[in-house]
C-alpha positions as CSV (number, residue, x, y, z in Angstrom):
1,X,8.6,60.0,187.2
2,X,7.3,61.7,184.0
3,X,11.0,63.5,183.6
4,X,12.3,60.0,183.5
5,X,9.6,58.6,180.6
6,X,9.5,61.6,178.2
7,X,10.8,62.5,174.7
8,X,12.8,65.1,173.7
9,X,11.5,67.3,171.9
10,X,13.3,68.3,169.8
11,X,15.1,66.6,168.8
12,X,18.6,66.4,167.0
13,X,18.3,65.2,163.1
14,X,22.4,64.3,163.3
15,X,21.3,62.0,166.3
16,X,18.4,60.8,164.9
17,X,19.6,59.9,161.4
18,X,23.0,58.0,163.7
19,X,20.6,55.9,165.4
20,X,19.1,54.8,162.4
21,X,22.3,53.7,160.8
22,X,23.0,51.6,163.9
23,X,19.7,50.1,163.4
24,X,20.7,49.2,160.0
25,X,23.8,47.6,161.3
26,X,22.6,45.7,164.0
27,X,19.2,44.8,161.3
28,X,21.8,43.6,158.9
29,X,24.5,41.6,161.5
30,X,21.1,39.9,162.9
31,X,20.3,38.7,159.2
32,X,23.5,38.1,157.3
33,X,25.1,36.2,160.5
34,X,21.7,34.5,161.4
35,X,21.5,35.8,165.0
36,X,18.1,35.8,165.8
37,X,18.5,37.0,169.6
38,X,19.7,40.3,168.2
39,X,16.5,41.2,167.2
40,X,15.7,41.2,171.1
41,X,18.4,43.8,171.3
42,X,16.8,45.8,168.3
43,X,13.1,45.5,170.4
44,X,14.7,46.2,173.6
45,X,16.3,49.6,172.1
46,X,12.9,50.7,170.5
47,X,10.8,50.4,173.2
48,X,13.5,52.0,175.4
49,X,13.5,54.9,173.2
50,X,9.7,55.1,172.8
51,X,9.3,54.9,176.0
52,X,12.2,57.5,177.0
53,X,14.2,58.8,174.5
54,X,17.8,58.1,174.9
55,X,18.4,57.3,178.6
56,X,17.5,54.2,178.5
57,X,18.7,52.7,174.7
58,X,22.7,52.1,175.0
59,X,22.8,53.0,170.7
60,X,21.0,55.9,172.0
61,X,23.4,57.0,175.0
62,X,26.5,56.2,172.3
63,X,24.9,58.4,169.4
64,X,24.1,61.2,171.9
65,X,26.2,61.2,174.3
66,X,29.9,60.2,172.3
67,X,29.5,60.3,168.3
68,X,27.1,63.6,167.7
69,X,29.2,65.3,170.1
70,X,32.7,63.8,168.5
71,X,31.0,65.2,164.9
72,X,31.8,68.3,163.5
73,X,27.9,68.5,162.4
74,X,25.8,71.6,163.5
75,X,22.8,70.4,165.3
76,X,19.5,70.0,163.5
77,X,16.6,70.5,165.9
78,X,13.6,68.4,164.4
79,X,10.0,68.5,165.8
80,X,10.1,65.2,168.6
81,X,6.8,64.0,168.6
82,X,7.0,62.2,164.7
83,X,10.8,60.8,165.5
84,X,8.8,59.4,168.8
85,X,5.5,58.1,166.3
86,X,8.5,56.7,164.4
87,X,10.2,55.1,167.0
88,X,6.9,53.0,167.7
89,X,6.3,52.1,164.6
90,X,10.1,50.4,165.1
91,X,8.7,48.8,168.3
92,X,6.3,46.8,166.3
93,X,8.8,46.2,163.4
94,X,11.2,45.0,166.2
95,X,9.0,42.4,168.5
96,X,7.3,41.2,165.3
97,X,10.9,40.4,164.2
98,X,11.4,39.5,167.7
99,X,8.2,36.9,168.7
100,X,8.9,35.5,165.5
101,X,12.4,34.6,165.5
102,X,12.9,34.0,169.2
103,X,9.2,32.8,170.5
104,X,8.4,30.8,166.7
105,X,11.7,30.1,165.8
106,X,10.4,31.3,162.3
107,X,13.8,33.3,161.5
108,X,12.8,33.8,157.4
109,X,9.9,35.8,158.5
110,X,11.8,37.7,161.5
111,X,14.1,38.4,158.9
112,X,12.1,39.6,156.4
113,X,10.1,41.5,158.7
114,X,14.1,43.1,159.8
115,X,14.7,43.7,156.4
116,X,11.5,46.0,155.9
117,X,12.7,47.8,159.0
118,X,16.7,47.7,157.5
119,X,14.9,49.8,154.3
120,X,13.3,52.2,156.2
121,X,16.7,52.8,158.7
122,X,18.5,53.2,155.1
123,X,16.1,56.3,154.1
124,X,16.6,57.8,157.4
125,X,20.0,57.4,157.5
126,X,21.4,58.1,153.9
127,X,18.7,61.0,152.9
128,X,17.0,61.8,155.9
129,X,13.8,60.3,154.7
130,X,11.4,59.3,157.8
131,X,8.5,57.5,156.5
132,X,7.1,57.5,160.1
133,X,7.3,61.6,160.6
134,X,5.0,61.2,157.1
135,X,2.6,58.8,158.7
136,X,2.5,61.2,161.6
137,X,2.1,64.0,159.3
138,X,-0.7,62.5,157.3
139,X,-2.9,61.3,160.2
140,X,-1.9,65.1,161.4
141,X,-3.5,66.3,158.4
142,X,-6.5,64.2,158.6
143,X,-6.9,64.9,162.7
144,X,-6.4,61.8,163.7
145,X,-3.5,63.3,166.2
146,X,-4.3,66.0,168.4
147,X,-4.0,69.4,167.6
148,X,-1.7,70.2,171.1
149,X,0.4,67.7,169.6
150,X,0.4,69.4,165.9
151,X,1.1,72.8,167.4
152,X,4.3,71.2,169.3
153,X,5.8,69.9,165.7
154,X,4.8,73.7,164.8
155,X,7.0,75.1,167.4
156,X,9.9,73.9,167.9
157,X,10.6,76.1,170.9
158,X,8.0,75.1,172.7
159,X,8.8,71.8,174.6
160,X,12.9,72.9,174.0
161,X,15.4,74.0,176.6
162,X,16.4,77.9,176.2
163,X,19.8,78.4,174.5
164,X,22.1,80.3,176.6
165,X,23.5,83.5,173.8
166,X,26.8,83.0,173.2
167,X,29.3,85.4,175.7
């Protein structure tokens, strides 16, 4: 059962910085068309990808699984365990937006609580900026996560899968 609810790690910076721009999208559709059950789909795919990467998130199953792959991008293996951090801090972005619009049927603030998360998917997407990998890399620096955790980020081929050499 813990195969089935992990995170990779690590994790592919093309892949990551694809499912940010679907993010955007899906962020910006839900605003500019006023469809306020899509932020359920935006929740639903953060806490699916929390909770287990990609295997569960159908934008993360289509980024990894048909676009990387279709790309002619070389793989960027980034430390998992900030994209993860990230990821939660998405979560709450996401049912905020959610409970709000769907539960309060306040859509102005769902929205403007999408549009804080739309901002930060721009900066991942366009310039590979994760605000959440900093988060995660200043409560690193003050202890506040573990230090197994910290020497993960550190080593990249720890938690990873060995590469088979070239024949």
């Amino acid at each position: 059962m813990s195969g089935v609810f992990s995170f990779p790690n690590p994790v592919n910076e093309v892949s990551a910085r694809l499912v940010a721009a679907g993010v955007l999208a899906i962020a910006l559709v839900t605003i500019i068309f006023d469809i306020p059950w899509l932020t359920l789909v935006l929740a639903y795919g953060f806490i699916a990808r929390v909770l287990a990467g990609p295997k569960f998130s159908p934008l993360g199953l289509l980024v990894t699984k048909v676009i990387t792959p279709a790309l002619p991008f070389q793989e960027k293996l980034v430390p998992g365990p900030p994209k993860r951090f990230a990821q939660a801090i998405g979560v709450v972005f996401s049912v905020s937006a959610a409970i709000l619009a769907v539960g309060f049927d306040l859509t102005t603030a769902a929205y403007v609580v999408l549009g804080v998360l739309a901002v930060f998917a721009f900066l991942e997407s366009v310039f590979g900026f994760c605000a959440g990998c900093k988060v995660f890399a200043v409560l690193m620096h003050f202890g506040v996560i573990p230090e197994e955790v910290c020497e993960r980020c550190n080593n990249l081929n720890l938690s990873a899968e060995p590469k088979s050499s070239p024949a």
